[in-house]
LONUFI-862902 format. One record per residue: x, y, z of N, C-alpha, C, O in turn; residue in three letters. Coordinates in steps of 0.1 Angstrom, whole numbers, plus 5000, padded with zeros to 4 digits. Layout:
XYZXYZXYZXYZALA/...
//
This chain:
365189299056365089149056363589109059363089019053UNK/362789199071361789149073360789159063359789089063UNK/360989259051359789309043360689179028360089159017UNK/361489149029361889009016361088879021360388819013UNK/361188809036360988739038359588679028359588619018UNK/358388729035357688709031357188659012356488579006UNK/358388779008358188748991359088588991358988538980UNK/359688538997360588458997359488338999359488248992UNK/358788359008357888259011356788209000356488098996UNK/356288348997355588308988356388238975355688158970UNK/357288238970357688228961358088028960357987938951UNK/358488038970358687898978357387798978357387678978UNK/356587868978354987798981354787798965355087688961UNK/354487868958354487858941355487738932355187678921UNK/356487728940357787638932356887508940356687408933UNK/356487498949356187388955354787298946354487178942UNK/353887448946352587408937352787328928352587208928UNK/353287418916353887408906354787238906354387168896UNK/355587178914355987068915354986928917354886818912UNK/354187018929353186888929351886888915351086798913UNK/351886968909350686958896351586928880351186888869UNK/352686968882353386858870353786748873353386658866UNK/354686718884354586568888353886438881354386338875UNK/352286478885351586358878351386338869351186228864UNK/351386518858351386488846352586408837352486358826UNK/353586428844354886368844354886268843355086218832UNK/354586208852354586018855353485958843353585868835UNK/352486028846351585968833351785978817351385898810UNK/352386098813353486108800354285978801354385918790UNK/354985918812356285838812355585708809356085618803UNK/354185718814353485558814352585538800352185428795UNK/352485648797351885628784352785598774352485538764UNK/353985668777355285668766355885538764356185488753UNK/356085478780357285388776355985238769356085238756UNK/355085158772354985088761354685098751354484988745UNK/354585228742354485238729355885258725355885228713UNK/357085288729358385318721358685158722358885088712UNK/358585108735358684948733357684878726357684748726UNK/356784938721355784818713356484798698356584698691UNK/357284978695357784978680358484888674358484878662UNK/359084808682360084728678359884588682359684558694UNK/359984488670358884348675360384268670360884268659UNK/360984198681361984108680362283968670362483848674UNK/362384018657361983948648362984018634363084128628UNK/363383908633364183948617363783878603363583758601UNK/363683968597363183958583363683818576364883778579UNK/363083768570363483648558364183708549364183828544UNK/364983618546366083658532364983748518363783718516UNK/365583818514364683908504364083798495363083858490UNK/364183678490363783598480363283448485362783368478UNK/363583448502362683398512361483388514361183288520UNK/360783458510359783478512358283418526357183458529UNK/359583288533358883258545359683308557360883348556UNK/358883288570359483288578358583238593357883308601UNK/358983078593357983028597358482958616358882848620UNK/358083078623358883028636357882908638358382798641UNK/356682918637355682828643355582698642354882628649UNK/356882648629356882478621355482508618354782428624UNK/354682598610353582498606353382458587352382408582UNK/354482488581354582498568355682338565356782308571UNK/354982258554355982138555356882188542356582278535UNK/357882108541358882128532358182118519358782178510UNK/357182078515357182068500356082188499355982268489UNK/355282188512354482368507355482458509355382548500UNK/356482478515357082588516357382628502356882728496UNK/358382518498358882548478357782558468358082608457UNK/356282508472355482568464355282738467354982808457UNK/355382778479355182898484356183008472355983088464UNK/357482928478358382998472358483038460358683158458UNK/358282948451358082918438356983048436357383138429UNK/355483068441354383108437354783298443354383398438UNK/355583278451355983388457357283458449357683578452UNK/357983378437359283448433358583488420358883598415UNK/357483408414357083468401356183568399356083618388UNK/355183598411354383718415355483828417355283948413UNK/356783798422357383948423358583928412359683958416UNK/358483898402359283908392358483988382358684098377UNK/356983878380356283968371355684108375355584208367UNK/355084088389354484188394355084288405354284358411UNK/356084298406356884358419355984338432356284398443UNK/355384288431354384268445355384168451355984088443UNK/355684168467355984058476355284038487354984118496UNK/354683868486353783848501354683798507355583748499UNK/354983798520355983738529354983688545354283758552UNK/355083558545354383478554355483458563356683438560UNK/354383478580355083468590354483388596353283398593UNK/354683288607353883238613354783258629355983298628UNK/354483238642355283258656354183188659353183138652UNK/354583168673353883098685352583128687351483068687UNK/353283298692352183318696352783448699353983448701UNK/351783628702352383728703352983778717353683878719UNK/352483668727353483698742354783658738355783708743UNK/354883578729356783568731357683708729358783738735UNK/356883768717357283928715356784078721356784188716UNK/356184028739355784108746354684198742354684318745UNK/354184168737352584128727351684088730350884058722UNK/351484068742350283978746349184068750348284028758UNK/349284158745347484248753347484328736346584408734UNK/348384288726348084368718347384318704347684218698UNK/346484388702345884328685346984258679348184278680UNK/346084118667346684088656347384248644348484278638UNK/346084288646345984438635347184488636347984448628UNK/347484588647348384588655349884558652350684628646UNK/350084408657351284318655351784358640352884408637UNK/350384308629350984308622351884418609352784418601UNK/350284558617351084638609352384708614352784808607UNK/353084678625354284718633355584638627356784668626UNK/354884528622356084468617355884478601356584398594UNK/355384528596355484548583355884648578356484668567UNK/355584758589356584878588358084848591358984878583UNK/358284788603359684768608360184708597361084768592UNK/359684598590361084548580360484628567361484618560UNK/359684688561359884788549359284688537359884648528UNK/358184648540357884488532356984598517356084688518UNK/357884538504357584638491358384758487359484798490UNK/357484798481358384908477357385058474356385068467UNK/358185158483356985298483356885318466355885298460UNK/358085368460358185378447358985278435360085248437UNK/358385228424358985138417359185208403358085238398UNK/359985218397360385278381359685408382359085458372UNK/359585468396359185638395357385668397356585768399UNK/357285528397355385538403355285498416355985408421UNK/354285578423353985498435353485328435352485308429UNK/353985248440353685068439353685068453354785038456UNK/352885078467353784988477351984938474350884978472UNK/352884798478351684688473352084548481351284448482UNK/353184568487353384418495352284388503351284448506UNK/352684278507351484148513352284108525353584128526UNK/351384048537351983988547350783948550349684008552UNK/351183788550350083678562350683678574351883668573UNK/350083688585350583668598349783568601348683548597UNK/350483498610349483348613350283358632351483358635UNK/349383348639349683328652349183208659348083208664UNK/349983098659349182998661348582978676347482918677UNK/349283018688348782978700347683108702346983078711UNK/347483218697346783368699344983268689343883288692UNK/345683178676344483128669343883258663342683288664UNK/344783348657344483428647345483448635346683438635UNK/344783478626345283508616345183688607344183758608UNK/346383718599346383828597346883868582348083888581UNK/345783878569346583988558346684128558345684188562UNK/347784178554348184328561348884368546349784308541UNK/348284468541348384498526349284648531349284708541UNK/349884648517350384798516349584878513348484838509UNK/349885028515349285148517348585158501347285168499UNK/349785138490348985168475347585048476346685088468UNK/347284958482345884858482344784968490343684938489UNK/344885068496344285118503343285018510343584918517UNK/341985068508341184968517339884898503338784858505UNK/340584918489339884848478339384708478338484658472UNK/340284638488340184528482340284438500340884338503UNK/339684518506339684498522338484338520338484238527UNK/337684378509336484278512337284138507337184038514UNK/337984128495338484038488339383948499339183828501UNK/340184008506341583948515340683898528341083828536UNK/339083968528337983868540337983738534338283638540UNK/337583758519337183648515338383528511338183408508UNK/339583598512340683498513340683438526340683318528UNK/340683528536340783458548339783388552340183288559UNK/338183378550337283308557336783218548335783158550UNK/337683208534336983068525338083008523337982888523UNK/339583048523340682938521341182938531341482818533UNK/341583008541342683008552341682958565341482848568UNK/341383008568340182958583339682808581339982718588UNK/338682808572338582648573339582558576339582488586UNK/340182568572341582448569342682478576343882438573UNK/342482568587343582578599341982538609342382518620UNK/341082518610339882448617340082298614339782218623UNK/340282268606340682108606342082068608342481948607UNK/342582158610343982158616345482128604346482058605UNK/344782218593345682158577346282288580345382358575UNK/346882358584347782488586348682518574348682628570UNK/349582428569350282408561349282478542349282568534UNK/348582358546347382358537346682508532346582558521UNK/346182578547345882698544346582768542346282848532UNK/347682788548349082908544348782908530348082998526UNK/349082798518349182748509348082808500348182878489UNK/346982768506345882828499345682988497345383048486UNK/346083048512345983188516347083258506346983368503UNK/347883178502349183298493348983278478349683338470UNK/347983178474347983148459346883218458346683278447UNK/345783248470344783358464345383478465344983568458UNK/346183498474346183648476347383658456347083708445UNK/348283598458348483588439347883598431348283648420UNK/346483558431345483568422344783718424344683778414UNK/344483778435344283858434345183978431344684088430UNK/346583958431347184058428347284048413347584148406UNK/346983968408346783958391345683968384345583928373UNK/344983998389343084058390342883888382342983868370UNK/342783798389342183678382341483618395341783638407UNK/340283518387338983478395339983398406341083348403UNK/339283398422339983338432339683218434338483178434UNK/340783138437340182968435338482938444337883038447UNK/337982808446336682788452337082788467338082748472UNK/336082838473336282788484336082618492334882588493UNK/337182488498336582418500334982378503334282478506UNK/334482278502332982248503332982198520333882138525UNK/331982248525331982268539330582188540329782188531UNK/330582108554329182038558327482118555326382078552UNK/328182278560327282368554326682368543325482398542UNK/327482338534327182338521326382268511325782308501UNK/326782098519326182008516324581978521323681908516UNK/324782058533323482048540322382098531321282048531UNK/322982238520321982318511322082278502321482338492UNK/322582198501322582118485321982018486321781978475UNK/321281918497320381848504318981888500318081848494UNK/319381998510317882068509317082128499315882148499UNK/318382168490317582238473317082088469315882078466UNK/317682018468316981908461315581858466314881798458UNK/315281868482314381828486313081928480311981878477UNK/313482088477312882118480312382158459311382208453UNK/313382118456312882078440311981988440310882008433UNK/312181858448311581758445309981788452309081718447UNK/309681868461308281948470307682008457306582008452UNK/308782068454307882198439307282108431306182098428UNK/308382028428307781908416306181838419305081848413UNK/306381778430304881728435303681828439302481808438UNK/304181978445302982088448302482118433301282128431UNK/303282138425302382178408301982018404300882018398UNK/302381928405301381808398300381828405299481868398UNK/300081828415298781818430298181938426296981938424UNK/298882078426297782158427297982258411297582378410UNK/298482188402299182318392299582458393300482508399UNK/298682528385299982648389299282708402299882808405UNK/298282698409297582788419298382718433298082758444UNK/299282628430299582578444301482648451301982728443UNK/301882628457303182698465304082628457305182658461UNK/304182548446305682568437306082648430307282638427UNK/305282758423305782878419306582988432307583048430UNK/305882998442306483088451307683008454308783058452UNK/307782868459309082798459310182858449311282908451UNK/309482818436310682858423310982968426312182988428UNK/310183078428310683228427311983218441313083268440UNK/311383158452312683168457313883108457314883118464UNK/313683028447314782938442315883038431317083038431UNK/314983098425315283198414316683298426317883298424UNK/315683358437316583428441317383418445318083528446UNK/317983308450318683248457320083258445321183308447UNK/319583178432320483138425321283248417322383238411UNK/320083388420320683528416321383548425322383608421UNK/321283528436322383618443324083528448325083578451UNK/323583358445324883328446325583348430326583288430UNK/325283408421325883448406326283558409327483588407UNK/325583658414326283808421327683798427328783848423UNK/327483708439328283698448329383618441330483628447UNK/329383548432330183478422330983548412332183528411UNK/330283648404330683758398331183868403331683958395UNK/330983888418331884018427333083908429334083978431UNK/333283778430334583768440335383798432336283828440UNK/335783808420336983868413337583968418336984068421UNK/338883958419339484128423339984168408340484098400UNK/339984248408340784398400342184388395342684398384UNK/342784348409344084358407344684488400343984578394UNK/345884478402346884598402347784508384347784388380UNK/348384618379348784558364349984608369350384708362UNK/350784578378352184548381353184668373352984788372UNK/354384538367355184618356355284548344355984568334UNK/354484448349354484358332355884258333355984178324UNK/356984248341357684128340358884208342359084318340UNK/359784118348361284198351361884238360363084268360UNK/360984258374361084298382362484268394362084188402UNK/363684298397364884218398364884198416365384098422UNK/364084328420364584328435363984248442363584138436UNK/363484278461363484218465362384228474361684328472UNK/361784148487360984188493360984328501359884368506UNK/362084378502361984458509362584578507363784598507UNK/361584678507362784788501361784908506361384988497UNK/361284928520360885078521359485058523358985118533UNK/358684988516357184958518356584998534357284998544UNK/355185038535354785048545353185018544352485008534UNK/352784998559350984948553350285058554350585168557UNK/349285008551348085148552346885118555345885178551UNK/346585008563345984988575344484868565343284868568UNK/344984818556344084768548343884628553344084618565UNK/343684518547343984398549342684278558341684348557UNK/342484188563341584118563342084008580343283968582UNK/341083998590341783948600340583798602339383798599UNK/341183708607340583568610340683478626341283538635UNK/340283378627340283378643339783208638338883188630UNK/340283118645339882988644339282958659338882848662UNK/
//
């Protein structure tokens, strides 16, 4: 007995170690675990498959919604593409509140399956989702995985020339509106409407004239040796690069299935982390 004790002891002191050095790794597994298995799942049920809205927030009036609808049933008839607009309060109601738009929205685009992974045997997932948070004052397009990140710059330019302005003057309705007829357009590779005319804009359209009207009088006063040619030349460039920037906004678009398409928004789709975020 007296020559076990000791192994007994030690062995006791090892079980002991051993308990206090997993322990914490233990607890901190548990804390890192449990809000991500709870973030998976965002309290929110999908719009009818031919729904296409689902607007907790009221910010969509009855006659945009059916234009929605309308612009939303014939994009996934001809193109199997489905955008599905969501609007909420805000992301604390869905215990959300420390977490990205980005985030939010690609969690719920996986959860309801928005698109389709494969369509007539090709890969298609190509769905769309506007997320609009109105009390957070951001906004979110969240493309499927087949958009990769092609067309990441195009869905900026949906969000910060049609949708952002016009949730800034407080037309929400308006912008939804705007935001799903472009992202339509670009799923049909066609030019994207204009962006409204902003005070900005007019200010530079002020000032080109002023500064036509400078060139005009620097070459009568001093002909060609005076600062209206270096004016023009930067007039030149100017007007090259807004024709660049004119002739890039086109998207590409995706050539669908050409018409026919019967199902519905939802069938399996997942994102792939592509898409365009806004903030009023």
């Amino acid at each position: 007995m007296r020559t076990s004790l000791p192994r007994v002891a030690s062995i006791m002191q090892r079980i002991v170690l051993c308990r206090r050095m997993l322990l914490p790794a233990m607890l901190a597994l548990a804390v890192v675990a449990a809000p991500t298995a709870s973030a998976r799942l965002i309290a929110l049920d999908p719009p009818g498959e031919k729904d296409f809205i689902l607007d907790k927030a009221g910010l969509i009036s009855t006659e945009d919604a059916a234009r929605i609808k309308e612009t939303c049933g014939k994009l996934l008839f001809d193109k199997a593409i489905p955008i599905v607009t969501v609007t909420i309060e805000s992301m604390a109601q869905y215990a959300a509140q420390d977490m990205r738009i980005e985030t939010f929205a690609t969690l719920l685009f996986d959860q309801w399956g928005i698109g389709y992974e494969e369509v007539a045997g090709k890969k298609f997932n190509r769905g769309m989702l506007l997320l609009v948070s109105a009390g957070d004052r951001k906004a979110r397009i969240e493309l499927g995985a087949d958009w990769a990140h092609d067309f990441d710059v195009t869905a900026q330019q949906i969000m910060d020339q049609q949708i952002i302005p016009r949730f800034k003057q407080g037309e929400f309705s308006a912008g939804i509106v705007a935001g799903v007829e472009s992202l339509d357009k670009m799923s049909r590779g066609l030019e994207l409407p204009r962006a409204p005319v902003s005070p900005l804009q007019i200010l530079l359209v002020v000032g080109g004239i002023a500064l036509g009207i400078f060139t005009v009088v620097s070459l009568i006063r001093s002909g060609t040796g005076g600062w209206g040619w270096l004016l023009w030349a930067a007039i030149f460039g100017i007007v090259g690069y807004l024709l660049y920037s004119f002739l890039t906004s086109s998207a590409r678009g995706h050539s669908g299935l050409g018409g026919g398409f019967s199902g519905g928004s939802f069938g399996g789709g997942f994102s792939g982390g592509g898409g365009a975020t806004g903030s009023w």
